[in-house]
C-alpha positions in Angstrom: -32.3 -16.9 -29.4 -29.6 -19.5 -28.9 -28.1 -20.2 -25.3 -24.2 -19.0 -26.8 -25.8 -15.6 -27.9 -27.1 -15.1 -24.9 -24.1 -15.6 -22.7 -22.6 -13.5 -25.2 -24.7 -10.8 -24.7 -24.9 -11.1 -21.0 -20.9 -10.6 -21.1 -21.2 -7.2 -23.3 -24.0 -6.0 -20.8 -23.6 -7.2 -17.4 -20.1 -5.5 -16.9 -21.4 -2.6 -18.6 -23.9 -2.0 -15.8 -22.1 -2.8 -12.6 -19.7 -0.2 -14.2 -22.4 2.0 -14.3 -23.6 1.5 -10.5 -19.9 2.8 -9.7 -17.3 1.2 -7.5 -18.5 -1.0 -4.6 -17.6 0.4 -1.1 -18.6 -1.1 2.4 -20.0 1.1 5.4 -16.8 1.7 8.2 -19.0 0.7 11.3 -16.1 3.0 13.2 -16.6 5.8 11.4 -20.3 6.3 10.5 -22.5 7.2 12.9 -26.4 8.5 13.1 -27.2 11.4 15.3 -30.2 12.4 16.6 -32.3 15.3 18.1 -36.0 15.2 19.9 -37.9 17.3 21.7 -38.1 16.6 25.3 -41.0 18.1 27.2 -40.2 21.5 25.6 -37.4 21.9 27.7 -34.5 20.9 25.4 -33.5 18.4 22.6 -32.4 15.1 23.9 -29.4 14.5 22.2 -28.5 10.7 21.1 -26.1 8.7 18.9 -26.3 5.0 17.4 -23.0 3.8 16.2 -21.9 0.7 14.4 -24.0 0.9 11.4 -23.1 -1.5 8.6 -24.0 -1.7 4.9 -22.9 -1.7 0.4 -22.2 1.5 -1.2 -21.9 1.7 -5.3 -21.1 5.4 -6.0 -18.9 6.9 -9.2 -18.7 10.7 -8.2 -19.2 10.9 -12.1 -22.6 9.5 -12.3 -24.4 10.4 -8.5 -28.0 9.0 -10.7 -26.6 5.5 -10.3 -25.3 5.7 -6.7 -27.3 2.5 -4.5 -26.8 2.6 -0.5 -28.2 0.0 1.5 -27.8 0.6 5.6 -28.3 -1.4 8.7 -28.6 0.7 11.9 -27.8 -1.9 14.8 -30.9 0.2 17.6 -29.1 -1.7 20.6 -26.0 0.8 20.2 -28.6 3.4 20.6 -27.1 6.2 23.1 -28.8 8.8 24.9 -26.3 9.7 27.5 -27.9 7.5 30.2 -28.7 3.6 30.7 -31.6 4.3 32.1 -32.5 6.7 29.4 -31.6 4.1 26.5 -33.4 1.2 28.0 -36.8 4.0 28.2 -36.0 4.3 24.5 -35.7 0.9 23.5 -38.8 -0.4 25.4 -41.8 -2.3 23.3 -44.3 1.0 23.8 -41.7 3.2 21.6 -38.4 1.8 19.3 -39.4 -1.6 20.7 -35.8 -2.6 20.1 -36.3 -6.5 21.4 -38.8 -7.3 18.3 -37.2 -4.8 16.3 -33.2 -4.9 17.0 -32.3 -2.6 13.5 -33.6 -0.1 11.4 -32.9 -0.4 7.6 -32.5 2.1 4.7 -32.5 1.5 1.2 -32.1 4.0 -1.3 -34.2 4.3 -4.4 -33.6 7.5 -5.8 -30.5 10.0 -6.1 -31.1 13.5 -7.7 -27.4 15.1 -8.1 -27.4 18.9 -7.2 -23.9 19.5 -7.9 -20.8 17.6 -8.0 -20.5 17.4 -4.2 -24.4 17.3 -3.5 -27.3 15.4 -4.1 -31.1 14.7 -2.4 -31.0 11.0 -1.8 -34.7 9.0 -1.6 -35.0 5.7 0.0 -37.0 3.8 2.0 -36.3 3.4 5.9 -37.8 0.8 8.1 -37.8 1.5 11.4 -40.3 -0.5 14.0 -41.8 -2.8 11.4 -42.6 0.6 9.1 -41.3 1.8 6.1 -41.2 4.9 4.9 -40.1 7.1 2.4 -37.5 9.7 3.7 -35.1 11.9 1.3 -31.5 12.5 2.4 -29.7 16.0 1.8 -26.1 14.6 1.2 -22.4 16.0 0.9 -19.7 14.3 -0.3 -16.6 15.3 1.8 -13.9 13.7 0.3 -13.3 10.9 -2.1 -9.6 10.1 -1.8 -6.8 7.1 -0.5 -7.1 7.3 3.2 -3.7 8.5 4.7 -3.8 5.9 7.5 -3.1 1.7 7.0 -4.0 -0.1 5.1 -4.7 3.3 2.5 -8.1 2.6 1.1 -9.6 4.3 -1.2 -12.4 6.1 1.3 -15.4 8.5 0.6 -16.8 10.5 3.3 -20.1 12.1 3.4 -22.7 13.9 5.8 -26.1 14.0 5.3 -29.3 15.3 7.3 -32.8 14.5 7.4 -36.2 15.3 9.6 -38.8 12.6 9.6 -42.2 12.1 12.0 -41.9 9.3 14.6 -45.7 8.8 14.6 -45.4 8.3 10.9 -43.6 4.7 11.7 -45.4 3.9 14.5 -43.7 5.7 17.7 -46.3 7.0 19.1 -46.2 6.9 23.0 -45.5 9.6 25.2 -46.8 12.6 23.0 -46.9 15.3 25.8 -42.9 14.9 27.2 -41.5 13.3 23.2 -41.7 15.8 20.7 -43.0 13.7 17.0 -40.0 15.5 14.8 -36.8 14.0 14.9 -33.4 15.7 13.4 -31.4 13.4 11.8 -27.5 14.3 11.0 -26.0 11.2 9.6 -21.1 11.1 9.2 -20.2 7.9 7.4 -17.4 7.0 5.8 -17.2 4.0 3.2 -13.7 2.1 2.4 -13.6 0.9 -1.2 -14.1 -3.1 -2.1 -10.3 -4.5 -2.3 -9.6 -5.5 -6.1 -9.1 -1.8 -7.9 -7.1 0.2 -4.8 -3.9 -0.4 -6.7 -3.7 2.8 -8.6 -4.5 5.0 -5.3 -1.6 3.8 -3.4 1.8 5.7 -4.1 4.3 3.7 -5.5 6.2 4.2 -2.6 3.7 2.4 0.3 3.6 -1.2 1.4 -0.2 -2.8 0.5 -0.4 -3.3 4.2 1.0 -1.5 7.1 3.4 -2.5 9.4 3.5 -6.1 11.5 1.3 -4.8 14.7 -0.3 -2.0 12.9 -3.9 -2.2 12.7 -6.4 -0.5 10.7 -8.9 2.5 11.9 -11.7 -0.3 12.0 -10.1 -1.6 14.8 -10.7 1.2 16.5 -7.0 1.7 17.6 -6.2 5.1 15.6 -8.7 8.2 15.3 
């Protein structure tokens, strides 16, 4: 096969499947957040957040079978209410957050339920382990955000339950309870380069001299 029909055919395909894979949209560190619940001593559930996570998101709410997520969850922003509680948590003998400063999940798998559902597979590595965990996802909204600089946004929430010991957290098994209840918000702001059409005709691109976007932090 000759180098020119190749490139030809690499033209007709390669668009064809980044179509396919659905727009690209980038993690709002802001705005997605994991939450977490643990036994503690069979007293309660300690309660904790991590925020800032970062990561790629190709979704078309046409094809869910093609949607790829790939997540980086920064463990230092790891908050349990306390800083003497969060520096318990991050120590070597459980998250071991020095050696191991993020967790990471990649999706493999998406199996659409209906248009606003879907069970999403992928792999999470958390302490130097991966493992297979499956996502129970919603889709929120999918719509131009009404705040500057109105991108395109999709917002989902998802939950999860997975076994500490299963990736290696083993320590304190009489006062840490081994199941851990995940509820994940995120929200994703669409790649610049095709926001055109979901602005009205009506609003600047950007928003006025001063006015900074939600990623900032500045607006809600």
């Amino acid at each position: 096969m000759s180098h020119r029909l190749i490139m030809i055919l690499l033209l007709v395909i390669v668009p064809g499947l980044a179509s396919a894979a659905g727009a690209r949209y980038q993690l709002d560190p802001v705005h997605t957040r994991v939450l977490f619940a643990i036994e503690h001593a069979g007293f309660s559930s300690a309660l904790g957040t991590v925020s800032g996570s970062e990561g790629s998101l190709h979704f078309d709410p046409a094809n869910w079978e093609a949607a790829r997520l790939e997540v980086s969850i920064p463990l230092s922003r790891l908050d349990l209410g306390d800083s003497k509680w969060n520096e318990a948590a991050l120590a070597r003998n459980l998250l071991d957050g020095k050696r191991y400063p993020d967790a990471r999940f990649v999706s493999t798998h998406v199996q659409p339920i209906d248009e606003r559902h879907a069970l999403v597979t992928g792999l999470l590595t958390l302490r130097g382990v991966t493992g297979e965990i499956v996502l129970d996802v919603t889709l929120n909204a999918l719509k131009r955000h009404p705040m500057p600089p109105f991108r395109r946004t999709a917002g989902f929430s998802a939950t999860t339950t997975l076994s500490r010991r299963a990736f290696g957290i083993s320590a304190w098994p009489s006062v840490i309870g081994d199941e851990v209840q995940l509820r994940i918000e995120a929200e994703a702001v669409r790649d610049r380069g095709g926001d055109d059409a979901d602005k009205p005709a009506d609003q600047p691109s950007s928003g006025p001299a001063g006015t900074q976007h939600i990623h900032a932090g500045s607006t809600p």
